[in-house]
C-alpha positions in Angstrom: 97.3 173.9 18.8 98.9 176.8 16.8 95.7 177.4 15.5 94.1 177.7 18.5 96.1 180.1 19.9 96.2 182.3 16.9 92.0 182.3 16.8 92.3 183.6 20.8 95.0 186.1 19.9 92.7 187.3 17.2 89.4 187.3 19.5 91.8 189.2 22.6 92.7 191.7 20.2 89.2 192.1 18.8 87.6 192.6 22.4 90.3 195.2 23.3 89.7 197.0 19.9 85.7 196.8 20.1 85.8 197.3 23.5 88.9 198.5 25.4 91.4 197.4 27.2 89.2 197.1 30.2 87.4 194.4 28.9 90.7 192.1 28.6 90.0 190.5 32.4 92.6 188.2 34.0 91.7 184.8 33.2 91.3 186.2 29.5 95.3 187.3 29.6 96.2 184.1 31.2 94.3 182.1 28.5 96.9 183.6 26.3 99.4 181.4 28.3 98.2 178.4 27.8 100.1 177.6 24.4 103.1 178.4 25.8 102.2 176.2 29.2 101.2 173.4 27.2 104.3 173.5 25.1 106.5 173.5 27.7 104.8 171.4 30.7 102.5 169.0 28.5 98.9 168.3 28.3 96.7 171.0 30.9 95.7 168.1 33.0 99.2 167.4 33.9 99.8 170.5 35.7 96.4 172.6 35.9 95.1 173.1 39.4 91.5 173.9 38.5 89.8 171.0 40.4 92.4 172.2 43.4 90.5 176.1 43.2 87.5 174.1 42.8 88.1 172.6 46.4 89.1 175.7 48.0 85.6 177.0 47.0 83.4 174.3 48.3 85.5 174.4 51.6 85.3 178.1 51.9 81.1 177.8 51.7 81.5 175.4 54.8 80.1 178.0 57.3 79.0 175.3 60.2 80.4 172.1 61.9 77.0 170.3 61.0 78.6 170.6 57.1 81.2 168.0 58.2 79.5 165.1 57.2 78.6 166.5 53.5 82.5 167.7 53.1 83.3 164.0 54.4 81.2 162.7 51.7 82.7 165.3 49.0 86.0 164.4 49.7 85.4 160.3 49.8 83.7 160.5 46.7 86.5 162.5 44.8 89.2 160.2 45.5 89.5 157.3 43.4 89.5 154.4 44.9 92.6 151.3 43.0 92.2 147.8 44.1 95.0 146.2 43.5 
């Protein structure tokens, strides 16, 4: 994991040298923050909400009602199902 984040250090500082400081977008800053997350909080799919943001964007396409039955579908389908 130390390696990791010294290689994305190394390929931050790189794009701000080659191409400026504009170029460093947020998600590329917060990538940065990952080590430090990880170390502290433990493995990214204990606390990462990606598939969370994910959700948010499918329902923010649903534009009609008659999407209801697709989003019902979505959502069924995503939650795992335990038989006990």
């Amino acid at each position: 994991m130390d390696e990791a984040h010294q290689k994305l250090v190394e390929i931050v500082k790189i794009i701000e040298q080659n191409y400026g400081r504009d170029m460093i977008t947020p998600n590329l800053h917060l990538s940065l923050h990952l080590y430090e997350c990880a170390k502290d909080f433990g493995p990214l799919y204990a606390f990462w909400c990606f598939s969370f943001e994910r959700m948010n964007g499918v329902l923010g396409k649903m534009l009609t009602s008659k999407n209801i039955l697709f989003l019902l579908k979505l959502i069924l389908n995503s939650i795992p199902l335990f038989i006990f």
